[in-house]
mmCIF file as Biopython writes it, N, C-alpha, C and O atoms, coordinates in Angstrom:
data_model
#
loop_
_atom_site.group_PDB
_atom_site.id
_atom_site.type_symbol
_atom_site.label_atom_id
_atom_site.label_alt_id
_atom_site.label_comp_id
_atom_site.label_asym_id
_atom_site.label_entity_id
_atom_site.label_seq_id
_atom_site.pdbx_PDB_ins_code
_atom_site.Cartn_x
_atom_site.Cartn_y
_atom_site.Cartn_z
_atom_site.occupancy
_atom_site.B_iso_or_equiv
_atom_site.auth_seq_id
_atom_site.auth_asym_id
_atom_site.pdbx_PDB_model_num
ATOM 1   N N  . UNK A ? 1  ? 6.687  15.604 140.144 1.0 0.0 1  A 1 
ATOM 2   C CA . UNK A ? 1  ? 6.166  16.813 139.572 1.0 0.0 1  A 1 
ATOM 3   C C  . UNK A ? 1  ? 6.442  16.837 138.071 1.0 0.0 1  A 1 
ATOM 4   O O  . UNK A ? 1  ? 5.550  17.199 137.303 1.0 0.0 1  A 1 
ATOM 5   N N  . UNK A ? 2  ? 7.574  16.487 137.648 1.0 0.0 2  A 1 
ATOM 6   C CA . UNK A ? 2  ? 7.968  16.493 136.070 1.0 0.0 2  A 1 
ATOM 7   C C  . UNK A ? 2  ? 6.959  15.389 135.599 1.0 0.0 2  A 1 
ATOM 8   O O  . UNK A ? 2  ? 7.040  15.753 134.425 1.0 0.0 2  A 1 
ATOM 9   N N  . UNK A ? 3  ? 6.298  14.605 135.552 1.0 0.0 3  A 1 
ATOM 10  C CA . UNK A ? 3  ? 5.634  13.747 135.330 1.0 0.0 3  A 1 
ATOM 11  C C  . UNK A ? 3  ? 4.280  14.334 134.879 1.0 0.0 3  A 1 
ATOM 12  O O  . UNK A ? 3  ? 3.715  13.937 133.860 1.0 0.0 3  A 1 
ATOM 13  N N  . UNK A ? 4  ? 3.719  15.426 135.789 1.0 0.0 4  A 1 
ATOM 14  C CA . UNK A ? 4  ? 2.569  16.067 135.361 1.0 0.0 4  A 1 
ATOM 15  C C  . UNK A ? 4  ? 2.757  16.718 134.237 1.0 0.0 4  A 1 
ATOM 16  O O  . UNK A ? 4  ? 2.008  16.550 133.274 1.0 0.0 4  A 1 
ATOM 17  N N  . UNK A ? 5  ? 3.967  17.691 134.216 1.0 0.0 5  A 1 
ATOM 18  C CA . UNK A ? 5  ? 4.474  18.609 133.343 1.0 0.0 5  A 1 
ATOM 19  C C  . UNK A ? 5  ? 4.700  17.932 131.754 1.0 0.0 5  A 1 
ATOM 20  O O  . UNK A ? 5  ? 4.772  18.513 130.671 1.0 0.0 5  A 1 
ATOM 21  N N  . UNK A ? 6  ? 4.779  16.481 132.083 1.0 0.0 6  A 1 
ATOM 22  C CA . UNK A ? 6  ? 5.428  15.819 130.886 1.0 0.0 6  A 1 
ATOM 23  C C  . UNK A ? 6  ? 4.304  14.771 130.289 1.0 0.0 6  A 1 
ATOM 24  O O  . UNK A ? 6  ? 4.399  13.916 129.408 1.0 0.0 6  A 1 
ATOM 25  N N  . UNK A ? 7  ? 3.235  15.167 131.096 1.0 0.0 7  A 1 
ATOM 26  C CA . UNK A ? 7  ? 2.213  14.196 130.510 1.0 0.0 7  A 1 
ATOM 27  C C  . UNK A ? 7  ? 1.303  14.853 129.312 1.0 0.0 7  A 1 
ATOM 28  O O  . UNK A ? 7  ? 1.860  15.873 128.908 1.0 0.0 7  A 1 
ATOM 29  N N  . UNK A ? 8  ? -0.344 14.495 128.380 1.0 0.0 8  A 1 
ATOM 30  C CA . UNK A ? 8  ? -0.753 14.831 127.414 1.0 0.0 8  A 1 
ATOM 31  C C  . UNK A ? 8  ? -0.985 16.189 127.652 1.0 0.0 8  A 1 
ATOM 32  O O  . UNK A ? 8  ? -1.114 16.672 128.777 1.0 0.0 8  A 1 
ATOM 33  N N  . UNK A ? 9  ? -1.060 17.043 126.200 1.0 0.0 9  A 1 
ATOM 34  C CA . UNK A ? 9  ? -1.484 18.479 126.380 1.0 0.0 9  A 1 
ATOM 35  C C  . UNK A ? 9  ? -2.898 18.511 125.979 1.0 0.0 9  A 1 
ATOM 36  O O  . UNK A ? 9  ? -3.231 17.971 124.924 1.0 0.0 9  A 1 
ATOM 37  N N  . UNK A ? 10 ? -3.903 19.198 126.862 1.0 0.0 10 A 1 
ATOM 38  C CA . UNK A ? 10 ? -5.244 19.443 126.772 1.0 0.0 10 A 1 
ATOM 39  C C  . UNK A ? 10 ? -6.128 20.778 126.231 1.0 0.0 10 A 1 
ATOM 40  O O  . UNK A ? 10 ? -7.300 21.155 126.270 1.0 0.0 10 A 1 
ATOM 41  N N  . UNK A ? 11 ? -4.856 21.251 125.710 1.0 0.0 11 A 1 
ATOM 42  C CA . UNK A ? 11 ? -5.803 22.666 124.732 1.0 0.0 11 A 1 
ATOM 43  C C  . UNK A ? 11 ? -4.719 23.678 125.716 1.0 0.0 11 A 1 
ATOM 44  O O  . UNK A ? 11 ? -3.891 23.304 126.546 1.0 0.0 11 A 1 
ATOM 45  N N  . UNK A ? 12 ? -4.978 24.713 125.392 1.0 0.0 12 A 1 
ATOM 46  C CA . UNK A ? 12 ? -4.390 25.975 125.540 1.0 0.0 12 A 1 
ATOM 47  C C  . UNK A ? 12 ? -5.206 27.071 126.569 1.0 0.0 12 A 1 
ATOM 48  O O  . UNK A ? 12 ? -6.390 27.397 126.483 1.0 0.0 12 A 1 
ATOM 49  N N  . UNK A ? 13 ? -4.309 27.484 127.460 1.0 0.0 13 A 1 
ATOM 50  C CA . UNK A ? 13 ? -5.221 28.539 128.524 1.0 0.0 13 A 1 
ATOM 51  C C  . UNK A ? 13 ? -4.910 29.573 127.998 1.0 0.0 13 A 1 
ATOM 52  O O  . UNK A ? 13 ? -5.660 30.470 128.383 1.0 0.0 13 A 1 
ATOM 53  N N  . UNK A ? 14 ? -4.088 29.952 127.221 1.0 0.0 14 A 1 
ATOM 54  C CA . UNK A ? 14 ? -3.623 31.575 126.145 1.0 0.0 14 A 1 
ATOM 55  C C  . UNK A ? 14 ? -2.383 31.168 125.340 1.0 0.0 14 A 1 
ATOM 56  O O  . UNK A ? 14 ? -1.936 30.028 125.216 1.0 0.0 14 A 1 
ATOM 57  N N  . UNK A ? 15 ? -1.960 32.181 124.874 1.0 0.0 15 A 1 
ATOM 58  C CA . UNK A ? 15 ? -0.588 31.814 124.079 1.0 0.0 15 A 1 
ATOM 59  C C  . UNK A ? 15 ? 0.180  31.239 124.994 1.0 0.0 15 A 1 
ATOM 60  O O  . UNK A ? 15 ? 0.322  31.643 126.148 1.0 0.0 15 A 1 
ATOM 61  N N  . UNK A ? 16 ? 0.640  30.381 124.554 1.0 0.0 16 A 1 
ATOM 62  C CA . UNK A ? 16 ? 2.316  30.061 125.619 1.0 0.0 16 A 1 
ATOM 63  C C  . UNK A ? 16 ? 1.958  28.711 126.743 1.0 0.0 16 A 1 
ATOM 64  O O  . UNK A ? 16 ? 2.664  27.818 127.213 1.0 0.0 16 A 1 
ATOM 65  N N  . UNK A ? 17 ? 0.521  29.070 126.889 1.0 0.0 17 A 1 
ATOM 66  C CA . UNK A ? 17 ? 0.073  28.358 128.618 1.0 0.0 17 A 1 
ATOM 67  C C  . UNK A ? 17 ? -0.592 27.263 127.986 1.0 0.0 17 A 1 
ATOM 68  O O  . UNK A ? 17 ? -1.796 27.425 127.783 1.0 0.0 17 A 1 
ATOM 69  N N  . UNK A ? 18 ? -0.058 26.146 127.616 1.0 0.0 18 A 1 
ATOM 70  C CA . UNK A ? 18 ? -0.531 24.450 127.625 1.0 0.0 18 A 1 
ATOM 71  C C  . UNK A ? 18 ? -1.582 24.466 129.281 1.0 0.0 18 A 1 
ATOM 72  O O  . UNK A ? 18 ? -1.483 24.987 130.392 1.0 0.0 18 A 1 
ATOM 73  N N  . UNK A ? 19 ? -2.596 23.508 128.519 1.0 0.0 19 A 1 
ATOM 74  C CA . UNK A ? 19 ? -3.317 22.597 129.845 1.0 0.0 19 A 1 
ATOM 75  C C  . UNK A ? 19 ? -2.672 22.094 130.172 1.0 0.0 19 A 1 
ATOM 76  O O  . UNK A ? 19 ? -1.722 21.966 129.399 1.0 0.0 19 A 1 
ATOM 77  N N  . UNK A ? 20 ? -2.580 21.539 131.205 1.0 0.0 20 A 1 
ATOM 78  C CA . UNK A ? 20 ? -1.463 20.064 131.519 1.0 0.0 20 A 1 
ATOM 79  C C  . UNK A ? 20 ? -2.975 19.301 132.064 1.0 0.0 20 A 1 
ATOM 80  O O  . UNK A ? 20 ? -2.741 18.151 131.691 1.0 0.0 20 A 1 
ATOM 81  N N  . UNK A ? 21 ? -4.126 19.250 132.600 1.0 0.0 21 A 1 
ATOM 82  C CA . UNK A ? 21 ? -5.475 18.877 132.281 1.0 0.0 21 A 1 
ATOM 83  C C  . UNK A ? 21 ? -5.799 18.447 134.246 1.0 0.0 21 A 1 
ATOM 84  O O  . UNK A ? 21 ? -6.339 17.391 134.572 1.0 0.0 21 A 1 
ATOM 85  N N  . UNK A ? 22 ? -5.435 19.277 135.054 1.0 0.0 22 A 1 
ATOM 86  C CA . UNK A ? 22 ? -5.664 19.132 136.437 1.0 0.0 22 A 1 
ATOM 87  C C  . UNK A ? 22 ? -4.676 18.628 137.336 1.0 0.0 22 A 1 
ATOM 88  O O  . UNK A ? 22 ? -4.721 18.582 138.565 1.0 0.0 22 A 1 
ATOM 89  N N  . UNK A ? 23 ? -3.733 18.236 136.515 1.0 0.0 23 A 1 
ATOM 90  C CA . UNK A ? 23 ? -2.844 17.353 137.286 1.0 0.0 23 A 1 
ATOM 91  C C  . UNK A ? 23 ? -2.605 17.582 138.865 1.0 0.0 23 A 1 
ATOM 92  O O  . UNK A ? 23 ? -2.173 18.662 139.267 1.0 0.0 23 A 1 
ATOM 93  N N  . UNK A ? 24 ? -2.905 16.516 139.745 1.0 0.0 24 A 1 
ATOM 94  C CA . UNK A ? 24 ? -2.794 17.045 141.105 1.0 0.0 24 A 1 
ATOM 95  C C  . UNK A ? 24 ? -1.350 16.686 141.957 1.0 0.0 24 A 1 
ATOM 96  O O  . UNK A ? 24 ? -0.706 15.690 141.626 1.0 0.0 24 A 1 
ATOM 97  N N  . UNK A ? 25 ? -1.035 17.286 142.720 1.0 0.0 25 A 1 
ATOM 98  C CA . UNK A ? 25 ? 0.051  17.343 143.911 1.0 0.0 25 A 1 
ATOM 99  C C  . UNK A ? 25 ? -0.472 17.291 144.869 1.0 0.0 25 A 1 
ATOM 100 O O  . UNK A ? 25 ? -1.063 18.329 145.166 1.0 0.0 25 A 1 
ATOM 101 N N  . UNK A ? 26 ? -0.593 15.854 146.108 1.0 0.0 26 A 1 
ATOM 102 C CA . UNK A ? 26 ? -0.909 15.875 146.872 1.0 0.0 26 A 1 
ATOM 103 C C  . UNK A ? 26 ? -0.095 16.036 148.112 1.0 0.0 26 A 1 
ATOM 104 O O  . UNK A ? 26 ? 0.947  15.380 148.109 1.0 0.0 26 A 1 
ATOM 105 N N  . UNK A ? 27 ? -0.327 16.745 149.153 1.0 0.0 27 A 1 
ATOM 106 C CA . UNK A ? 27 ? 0.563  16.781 150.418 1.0 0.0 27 A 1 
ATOM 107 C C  . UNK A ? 27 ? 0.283  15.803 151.128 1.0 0.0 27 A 1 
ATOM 108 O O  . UNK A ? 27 ? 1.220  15.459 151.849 1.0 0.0 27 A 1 
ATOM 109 N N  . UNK A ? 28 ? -0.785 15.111 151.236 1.0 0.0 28 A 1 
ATOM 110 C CA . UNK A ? 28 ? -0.590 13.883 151.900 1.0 0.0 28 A 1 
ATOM 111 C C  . UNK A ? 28 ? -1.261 14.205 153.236 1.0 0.0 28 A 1 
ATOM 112 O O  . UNK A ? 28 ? -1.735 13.353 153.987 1.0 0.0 28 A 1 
ATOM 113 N N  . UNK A ? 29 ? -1.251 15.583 153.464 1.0 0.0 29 A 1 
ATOM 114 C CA . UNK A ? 29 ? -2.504 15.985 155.400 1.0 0.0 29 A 1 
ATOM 115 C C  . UNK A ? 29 ? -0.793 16.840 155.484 1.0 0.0 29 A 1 
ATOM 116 O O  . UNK A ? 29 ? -1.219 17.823 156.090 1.0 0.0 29 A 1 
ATOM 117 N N  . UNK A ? 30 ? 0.504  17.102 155.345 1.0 0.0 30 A 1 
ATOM 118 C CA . UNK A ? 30 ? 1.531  17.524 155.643 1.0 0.0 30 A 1 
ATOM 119 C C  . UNK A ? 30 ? 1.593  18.492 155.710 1.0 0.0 30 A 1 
ATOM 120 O O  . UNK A ? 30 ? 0.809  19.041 154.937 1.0 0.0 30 A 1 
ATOM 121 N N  . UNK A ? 31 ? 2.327  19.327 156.442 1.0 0.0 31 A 1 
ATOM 122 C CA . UNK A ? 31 ? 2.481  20.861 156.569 1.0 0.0 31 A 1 
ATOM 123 C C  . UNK A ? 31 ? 3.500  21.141 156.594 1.0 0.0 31 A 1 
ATOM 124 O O  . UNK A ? 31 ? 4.079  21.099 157.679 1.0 0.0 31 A 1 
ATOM 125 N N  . UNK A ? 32 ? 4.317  21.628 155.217 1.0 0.0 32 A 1 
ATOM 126 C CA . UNK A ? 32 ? 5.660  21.872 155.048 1.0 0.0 32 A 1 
ATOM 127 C C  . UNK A ? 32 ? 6.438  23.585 154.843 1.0 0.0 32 A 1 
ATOM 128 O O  . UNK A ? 32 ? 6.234  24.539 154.093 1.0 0.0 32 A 1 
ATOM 129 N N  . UNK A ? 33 ? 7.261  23.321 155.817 1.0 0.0 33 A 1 
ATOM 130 C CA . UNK A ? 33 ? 7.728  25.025 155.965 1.0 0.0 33 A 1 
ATOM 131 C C  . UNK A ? 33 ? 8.787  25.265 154.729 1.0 0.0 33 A 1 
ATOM 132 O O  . UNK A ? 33 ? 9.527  24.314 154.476 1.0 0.0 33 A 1 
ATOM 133 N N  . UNK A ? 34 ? 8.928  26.548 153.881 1.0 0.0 34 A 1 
ATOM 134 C CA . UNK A ? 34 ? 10.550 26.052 152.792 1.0 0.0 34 A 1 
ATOM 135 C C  . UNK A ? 34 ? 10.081 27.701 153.046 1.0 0.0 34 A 1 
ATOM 136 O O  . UNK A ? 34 ? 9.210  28.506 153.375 1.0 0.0 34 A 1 
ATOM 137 N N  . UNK A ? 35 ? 11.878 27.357 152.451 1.0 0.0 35 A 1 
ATOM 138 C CA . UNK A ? 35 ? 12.856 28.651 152.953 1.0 0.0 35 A 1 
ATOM 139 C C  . UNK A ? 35 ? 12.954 29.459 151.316 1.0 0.0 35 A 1 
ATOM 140 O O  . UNK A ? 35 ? 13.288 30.587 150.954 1.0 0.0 35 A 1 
ATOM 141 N N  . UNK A ? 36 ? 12.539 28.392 150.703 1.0 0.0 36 A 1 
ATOM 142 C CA . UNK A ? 36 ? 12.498 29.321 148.921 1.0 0.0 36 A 1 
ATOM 143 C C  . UNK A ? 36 ? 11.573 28.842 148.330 1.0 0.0 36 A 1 
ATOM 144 O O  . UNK A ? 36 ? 10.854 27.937 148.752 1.0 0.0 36 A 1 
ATOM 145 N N  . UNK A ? 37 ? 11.448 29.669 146.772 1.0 0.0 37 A 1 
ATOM 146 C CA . UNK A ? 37 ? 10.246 29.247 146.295 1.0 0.0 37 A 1 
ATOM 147 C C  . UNK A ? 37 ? 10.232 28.400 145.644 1.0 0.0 37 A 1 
ATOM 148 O O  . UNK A ? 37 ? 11.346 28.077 145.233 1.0 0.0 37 A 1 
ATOM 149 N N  . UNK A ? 38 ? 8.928  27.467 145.116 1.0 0.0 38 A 1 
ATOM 150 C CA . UNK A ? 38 ? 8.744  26.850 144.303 1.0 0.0 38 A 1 
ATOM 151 C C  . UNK A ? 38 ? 9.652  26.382 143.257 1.0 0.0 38 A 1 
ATOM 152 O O  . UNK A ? 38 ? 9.772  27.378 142.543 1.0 0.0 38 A 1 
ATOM 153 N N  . UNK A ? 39 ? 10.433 25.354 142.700 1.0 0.0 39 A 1 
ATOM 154 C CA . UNK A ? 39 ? 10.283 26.157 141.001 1.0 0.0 39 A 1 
ATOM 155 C C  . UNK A ? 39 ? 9.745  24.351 140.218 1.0 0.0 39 A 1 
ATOM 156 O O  . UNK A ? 39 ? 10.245 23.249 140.441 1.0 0.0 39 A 1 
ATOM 157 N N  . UNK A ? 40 ? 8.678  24.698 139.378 1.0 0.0 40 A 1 
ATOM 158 C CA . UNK A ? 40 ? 8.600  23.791 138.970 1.0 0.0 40 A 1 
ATOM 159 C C  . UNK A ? 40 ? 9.301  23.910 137.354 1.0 0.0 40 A 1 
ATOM 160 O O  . UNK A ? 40 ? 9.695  24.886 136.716 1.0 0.0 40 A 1 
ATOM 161 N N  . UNK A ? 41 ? 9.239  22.127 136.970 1.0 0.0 41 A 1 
ATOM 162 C CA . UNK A ? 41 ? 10.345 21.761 135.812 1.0 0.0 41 A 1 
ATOM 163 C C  . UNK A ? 41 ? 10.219 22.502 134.379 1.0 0.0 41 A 1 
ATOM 164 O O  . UNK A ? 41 ? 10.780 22.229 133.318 1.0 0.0 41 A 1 
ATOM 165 N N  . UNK A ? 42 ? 9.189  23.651 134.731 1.0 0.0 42 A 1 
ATOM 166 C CA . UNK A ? 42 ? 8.456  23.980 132.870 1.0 0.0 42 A 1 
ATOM 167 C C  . UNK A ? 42 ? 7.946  25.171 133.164 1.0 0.0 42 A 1 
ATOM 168 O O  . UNK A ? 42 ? 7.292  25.296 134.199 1.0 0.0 42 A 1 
ATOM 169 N N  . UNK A ? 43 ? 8.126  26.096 132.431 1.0 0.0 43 A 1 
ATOM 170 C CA . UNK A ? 43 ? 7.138  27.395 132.519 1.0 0.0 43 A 1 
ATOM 171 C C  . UNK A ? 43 ? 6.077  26.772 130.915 1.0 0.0 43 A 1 
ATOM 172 O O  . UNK A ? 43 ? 6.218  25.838 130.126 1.0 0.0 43 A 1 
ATOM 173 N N  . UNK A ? 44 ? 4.981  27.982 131.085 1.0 0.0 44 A 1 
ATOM 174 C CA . UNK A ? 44 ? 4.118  27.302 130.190 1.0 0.0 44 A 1 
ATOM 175 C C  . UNK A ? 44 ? 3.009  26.548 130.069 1.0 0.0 44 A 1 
ATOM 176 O O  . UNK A ? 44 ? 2.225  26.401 129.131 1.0 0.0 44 A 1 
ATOM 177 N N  . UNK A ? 45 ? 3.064  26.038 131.277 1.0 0.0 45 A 1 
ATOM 178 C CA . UNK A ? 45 ? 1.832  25.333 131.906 1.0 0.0 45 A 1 
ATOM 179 C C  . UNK A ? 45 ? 0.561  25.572 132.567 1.0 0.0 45 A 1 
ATOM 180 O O  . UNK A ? 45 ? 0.660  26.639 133.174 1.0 0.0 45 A 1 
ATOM 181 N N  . UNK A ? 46 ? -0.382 25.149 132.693 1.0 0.0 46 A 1 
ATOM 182 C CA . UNK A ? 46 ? -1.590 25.721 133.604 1.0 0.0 46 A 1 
ATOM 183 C C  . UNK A ? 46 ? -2.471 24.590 133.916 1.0 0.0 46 A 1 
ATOM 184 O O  . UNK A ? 46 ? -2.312 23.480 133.409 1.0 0.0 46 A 1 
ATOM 185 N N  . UNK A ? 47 ? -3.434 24.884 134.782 1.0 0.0 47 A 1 
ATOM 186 C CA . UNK A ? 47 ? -4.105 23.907 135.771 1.0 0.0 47 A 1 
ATOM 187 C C  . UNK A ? 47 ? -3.636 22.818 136.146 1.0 0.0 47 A 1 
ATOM 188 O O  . UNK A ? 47 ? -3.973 21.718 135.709 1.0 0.0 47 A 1 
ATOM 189 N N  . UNK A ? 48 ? -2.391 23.148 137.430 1.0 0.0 48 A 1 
ATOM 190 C CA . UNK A ? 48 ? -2.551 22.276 137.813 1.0 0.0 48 A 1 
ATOM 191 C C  . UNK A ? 48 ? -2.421 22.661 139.479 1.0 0.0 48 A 1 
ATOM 192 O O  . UNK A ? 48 ? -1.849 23.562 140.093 1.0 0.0 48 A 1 
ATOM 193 N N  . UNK A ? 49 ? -3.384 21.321 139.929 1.0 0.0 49 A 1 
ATOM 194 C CA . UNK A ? 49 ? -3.394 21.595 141.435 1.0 0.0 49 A 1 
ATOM 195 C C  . UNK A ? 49 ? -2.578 21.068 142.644 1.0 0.0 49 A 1 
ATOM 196 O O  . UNK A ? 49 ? -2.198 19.899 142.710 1.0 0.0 49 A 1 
ATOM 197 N N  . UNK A ? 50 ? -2.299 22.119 143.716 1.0 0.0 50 A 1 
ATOM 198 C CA . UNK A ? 50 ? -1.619 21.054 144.919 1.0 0.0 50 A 1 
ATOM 199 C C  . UNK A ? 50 ? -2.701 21.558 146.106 1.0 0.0 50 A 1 
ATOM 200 O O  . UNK A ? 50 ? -3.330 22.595 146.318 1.0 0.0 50 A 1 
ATOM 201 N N  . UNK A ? 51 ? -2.581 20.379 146.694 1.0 0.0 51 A 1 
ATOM 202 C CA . UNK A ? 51 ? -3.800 20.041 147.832 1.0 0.0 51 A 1 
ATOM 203 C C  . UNK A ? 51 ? -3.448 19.762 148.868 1.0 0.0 51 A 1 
ATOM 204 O O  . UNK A ? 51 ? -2.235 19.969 148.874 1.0 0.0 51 A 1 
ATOM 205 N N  . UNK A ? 52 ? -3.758 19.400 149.806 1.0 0.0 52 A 1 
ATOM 206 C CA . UNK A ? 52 ? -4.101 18.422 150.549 1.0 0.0 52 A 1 
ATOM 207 C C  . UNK A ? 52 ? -3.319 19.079 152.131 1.0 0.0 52 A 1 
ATOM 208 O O  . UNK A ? 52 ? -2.873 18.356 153.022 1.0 0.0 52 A 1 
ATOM 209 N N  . UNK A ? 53 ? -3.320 20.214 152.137 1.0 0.0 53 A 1 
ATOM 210 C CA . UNK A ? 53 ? -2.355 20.763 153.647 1.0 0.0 53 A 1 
ATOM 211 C C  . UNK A ? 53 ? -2.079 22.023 153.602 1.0 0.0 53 A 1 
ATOM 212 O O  . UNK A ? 53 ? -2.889 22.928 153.404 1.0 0.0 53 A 1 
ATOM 213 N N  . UNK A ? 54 ? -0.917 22.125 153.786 1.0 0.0 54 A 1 
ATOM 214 C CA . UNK A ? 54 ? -0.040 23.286 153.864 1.0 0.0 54 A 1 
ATOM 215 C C  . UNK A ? 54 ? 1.084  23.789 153.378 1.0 0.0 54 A 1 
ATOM 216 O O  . UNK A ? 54 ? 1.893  22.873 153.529 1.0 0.0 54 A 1 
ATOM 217 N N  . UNK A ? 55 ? 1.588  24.611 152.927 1.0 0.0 55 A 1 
ATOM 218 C CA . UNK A ? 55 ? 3.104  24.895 152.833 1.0 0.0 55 A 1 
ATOM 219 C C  . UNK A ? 55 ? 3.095  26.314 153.247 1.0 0.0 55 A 1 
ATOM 220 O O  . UNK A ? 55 ? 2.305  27.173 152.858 1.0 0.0 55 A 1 
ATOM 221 N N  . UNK A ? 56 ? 4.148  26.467 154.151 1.0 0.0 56 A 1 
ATOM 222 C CA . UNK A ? 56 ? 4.334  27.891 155.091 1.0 0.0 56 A 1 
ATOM 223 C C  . UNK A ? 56 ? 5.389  28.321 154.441 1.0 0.0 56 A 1 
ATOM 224 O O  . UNK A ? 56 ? 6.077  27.530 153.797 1.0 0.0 56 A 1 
ATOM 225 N N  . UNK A ? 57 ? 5.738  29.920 154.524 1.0 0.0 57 A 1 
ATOM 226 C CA . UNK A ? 57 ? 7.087  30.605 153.963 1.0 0.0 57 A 1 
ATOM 227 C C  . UNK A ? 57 ? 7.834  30.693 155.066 1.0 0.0 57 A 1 
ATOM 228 O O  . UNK A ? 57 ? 7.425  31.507 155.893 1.0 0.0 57 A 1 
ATOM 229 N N  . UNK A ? 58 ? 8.925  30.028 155.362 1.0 0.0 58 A 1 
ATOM 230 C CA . UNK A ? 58 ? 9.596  30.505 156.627 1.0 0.0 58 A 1 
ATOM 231 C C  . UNK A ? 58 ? 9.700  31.841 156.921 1.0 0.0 58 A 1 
ATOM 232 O O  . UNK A ? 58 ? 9.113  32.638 156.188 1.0 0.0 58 A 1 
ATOM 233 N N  . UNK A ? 59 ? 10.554 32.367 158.175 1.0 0.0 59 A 1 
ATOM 234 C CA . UNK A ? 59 ? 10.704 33.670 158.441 1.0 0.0 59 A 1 
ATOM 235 C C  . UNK A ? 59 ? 11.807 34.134 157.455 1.0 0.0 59 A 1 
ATOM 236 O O  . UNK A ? 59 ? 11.707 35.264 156.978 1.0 0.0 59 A 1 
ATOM 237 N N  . UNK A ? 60 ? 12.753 33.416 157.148 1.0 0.0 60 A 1 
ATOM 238 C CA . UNK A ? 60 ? 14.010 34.225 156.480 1.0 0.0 60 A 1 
ATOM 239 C C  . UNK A ? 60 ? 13.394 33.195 155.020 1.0 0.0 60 A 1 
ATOM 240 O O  . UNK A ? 60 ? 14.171 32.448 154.425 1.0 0.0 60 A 1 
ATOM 241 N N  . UNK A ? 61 ? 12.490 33.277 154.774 1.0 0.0 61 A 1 
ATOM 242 C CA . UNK A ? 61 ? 12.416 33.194 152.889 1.0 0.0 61 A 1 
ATOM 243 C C  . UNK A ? 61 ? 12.907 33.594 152.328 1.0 0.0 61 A 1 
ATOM 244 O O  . UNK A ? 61 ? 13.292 34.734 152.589 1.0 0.0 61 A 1 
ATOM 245 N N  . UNK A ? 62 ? 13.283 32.939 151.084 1.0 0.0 62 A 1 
ATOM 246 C CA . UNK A ? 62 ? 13.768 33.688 149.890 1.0 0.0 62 A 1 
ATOM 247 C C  . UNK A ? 62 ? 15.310 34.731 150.266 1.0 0.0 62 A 1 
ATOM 248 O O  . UNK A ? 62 ? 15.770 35.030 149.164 1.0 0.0 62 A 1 
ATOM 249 N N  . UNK A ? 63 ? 16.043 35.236 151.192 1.0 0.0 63 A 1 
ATOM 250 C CA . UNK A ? 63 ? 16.617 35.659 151.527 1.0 0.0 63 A 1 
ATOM 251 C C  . UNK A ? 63 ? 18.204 35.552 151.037 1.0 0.0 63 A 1 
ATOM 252 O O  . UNK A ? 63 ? 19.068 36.232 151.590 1.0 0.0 63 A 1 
#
């Protein structure tokens, strides 16, 4: 994931929000349950995509 975050910048989606230019996250067909959220390596960023399945919020998320 830091790899997307750390690759060329493609123009600006507003103040603050770099392109990072589509960068994708693939799940692979996987369906993964997590108990917290996200955090990716950078605030600041925009377009980028994750695909390819699922990710479920467990019952006791974030908790």
């Amino acid at each position: 994931m830091e790899d997307a975050f750390d690759g060329p910048n493609h123009g600006v989606l507003m103040e603050g929000i770099n392109v990072i230019g589509g960068a994708r996250i693939d799940l692979e067909g996987g369906s993964y349950l997590i108990r917290r959220p996200l955090r990716f390596p950078s605030a600041g960023a925009g377009n980028l995509v994750i695909s390819g399945r699922t990710l479920r919020a467990s019952n006791d998320f974030s908790r």
